[in-house]
N, C-alpha and C positions, 0 to 999 in steps of 0.2 A: 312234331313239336314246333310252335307260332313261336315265334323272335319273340326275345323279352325287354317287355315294355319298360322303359323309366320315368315315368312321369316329370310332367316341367314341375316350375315352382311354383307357377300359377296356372291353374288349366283355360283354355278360351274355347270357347264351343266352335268345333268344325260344322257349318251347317250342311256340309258331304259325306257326311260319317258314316256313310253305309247303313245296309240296316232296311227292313220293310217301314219301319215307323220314322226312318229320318228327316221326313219332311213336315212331319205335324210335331214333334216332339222338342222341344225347346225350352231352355233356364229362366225363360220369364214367366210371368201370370201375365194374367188380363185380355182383354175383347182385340182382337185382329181386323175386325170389321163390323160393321154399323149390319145386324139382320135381327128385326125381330119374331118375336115366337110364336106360333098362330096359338088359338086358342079352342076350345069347344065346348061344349055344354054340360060338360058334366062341373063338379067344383073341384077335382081331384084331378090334375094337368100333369101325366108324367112326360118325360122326356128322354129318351135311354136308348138302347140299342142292346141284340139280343146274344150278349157275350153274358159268362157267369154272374156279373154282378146288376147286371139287366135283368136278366131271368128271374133271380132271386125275388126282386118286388115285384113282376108279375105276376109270378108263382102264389105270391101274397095276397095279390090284389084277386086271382081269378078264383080263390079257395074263400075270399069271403062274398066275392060275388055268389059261386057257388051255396052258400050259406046262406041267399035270397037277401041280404042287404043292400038295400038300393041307393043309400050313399058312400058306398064304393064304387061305383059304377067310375067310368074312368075314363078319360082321351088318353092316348099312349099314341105319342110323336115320334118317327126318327128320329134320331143323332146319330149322321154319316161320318164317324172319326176318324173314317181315314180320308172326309173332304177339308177335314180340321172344321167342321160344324160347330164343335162346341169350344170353340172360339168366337161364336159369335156374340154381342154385345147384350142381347136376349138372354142365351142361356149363361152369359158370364154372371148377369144378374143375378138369376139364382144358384148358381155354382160356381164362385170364383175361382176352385181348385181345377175345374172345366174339364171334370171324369164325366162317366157317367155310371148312373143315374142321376136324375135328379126329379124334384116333385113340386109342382105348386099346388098349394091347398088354397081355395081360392073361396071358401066355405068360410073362412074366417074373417073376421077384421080387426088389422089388417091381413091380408093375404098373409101364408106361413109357407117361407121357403125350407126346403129340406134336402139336404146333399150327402152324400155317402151313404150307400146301401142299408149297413148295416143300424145306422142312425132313421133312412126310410122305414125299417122294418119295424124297429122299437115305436116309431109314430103313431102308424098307422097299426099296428097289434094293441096301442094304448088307445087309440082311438076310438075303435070298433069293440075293444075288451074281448077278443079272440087271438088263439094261439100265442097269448106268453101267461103265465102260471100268474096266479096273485097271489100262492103263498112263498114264503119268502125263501125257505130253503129249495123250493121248485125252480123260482124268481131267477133266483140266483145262480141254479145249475144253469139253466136256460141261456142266462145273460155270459157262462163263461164257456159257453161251445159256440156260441154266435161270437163272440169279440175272439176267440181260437180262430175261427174261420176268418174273421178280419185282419189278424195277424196272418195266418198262411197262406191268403192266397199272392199275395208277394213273393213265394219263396214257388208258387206253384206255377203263376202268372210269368210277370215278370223277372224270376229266378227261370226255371226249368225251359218252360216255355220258348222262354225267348232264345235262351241262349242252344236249345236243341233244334229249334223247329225255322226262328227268325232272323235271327244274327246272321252277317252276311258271312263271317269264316266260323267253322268249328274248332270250338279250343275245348280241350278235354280237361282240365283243371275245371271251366266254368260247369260245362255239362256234368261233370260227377258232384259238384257242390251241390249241385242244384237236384239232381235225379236222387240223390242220399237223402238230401233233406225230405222230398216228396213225398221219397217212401216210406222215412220216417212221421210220417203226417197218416199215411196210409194206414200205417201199422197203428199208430196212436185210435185214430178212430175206428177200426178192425177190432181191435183188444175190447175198444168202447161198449160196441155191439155186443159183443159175443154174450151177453147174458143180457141187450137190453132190446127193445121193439123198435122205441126211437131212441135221441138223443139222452131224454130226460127221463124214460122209462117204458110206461103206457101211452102216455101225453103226446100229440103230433103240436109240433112247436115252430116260433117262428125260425129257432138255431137246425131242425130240421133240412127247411127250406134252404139257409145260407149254406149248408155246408151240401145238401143234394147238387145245388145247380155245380160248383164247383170239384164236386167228387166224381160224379155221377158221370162227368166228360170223361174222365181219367178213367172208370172202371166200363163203362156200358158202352161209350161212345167214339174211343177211340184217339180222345184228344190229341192234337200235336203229333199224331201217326203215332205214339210211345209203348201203346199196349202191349205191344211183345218187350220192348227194352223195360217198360217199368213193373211187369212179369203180375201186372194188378188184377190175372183171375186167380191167384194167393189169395188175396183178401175178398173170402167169402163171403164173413160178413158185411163189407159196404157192398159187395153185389146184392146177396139179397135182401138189405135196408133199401139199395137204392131204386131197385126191381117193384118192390112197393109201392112206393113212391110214386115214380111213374106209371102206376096204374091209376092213379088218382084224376078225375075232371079237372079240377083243379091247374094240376101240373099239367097235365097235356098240353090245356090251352096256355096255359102262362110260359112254354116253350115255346112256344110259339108269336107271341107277341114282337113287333120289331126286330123281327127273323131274319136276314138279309139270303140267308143260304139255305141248301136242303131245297125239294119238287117246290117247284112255283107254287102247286096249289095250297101245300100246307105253309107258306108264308103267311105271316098276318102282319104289313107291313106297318100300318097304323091298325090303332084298335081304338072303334068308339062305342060299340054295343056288341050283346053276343051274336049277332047276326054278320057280323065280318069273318067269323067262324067259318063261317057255311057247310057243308058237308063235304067228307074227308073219307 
């Protein structure tokens, strides 16, 4: 049992507050330093790094490459966030919120910045007119498992996450708020399946994608070491939704994109054509 805490009346940021992220993480916005972004030749400039909400528009970008459309083709940048990168004055430009993802479409005039995943996804699926439904009660399933996965992965992320696997003490109040909620997310999309292929039925969607890269850690992969504590081979069905999934070209490579971990050879640190691929 941790001492209990009483908060001041005012809180002030300890900038030693322990913690794997306590050195990039801080109560302000805005650029830390003068770095600008490189650029490459395609018109579609991501910027990201290969954590669940990174993957999610890879995943996007490599399934409609896959689909032989040659303006998706893509430059896909690092964003090193634990060098505090996207803090730099470049990508604050296109991301004030200074997460990642982020995307320039460079295709347009003027240029179109795009920041938050799930905002990325909706883009570039309206873009290209692949994987989100155009009728409206399809539309609409679609748009509320993809904005579900943008509410939860807070509670999976930064709820569960952190406080089981990053936090520099274990407190057991935080760890069961957080592991209850999970499972309860688990269960939710478990129940989902159990009578459906994907998300929205027959249809492989872009709410697919967002909710695979971040489930798919927790049931296939092992995420935050939890697999046995969050007891997630119960839920059959995201195993075998997610088991599909990643059989896909598509996802393979979109796994892959600004990778930092896992065999050197299946990294794809930057990605500017499918020849950065190479054989695996």
């Amino acid at each position: 049992m941790t001492e209990e805490y009483t908060p001041p009346k005012v809180w002030t940021w300890d900038k030693e507050n322990g913690g794997r992220f306590a050195k990039i993480n801080r109560p302000v916005s805005g650029a830390t330093h003068e770095k600008a972004l490189p650029v490459g030749e395609h018109a579609l400039q991501l910027h990201s790094l290969g954590t669940p909400n990174g993957v999610k528009v890879t995943i996007l970008l490599e399934e409609l490459v896959e689909l032989g459309i040659e303006e998706a083709e893509y430059d896909a940048w690092p964003i090193n966030i634990g060098e505090g990168e996207q803090f730099g004055s470049g990508y604050v430009e296109i991301n004030p919120n200074s997460k990642i993802p982020a995307l320039l479409d460079r295709g347009t005039t003027p240029p179109t910045r795009v920041f938050e995943s799930g905002a990325i996804l909706v883009y570039l699926a309206e873009k290209f007119g692949r994987f989100l439904p155009t009728e409206p009660s399809q539309r609409a399933e679609c748009m509320s498992w993809l904005f579900w996965q943008m509410g939860s992965a807070p509670y999976i992320g930064g709820g569960f996450g952190h406080f089981y696997a990053y936090a520099p003490m274990k407190i057991e109040y935080c760890i069961d708020r957080y592991a209850m909620e999970t499972k309860r997310l688990l269960d939710v999309l478990d129940k989902a399946l159990d009578d459906r292929r994907y998300l929205c039925g027959d249809e492989y969607t872009i709410a697919d994608m967002a909710n695979y890269a971040w489930f798919s850690a927790l049931v296939l992969h092992n995420a935050y070491d939890a697999a046995e504590f969050l007891s997630v081979d119960t839920y059959q069905n995201v195993i075998r939704w997610a088991k599909e999934l990643e059989e896909r070209p598509g996802v393979q490579r979109g796994r892959r994109v600004n990778c930092p971990w896992g065999p050197e050879e299946w990294r794809v640190p930057e990605r500017h054509s499918m020849a950065d691929f190479g054989e695996v």
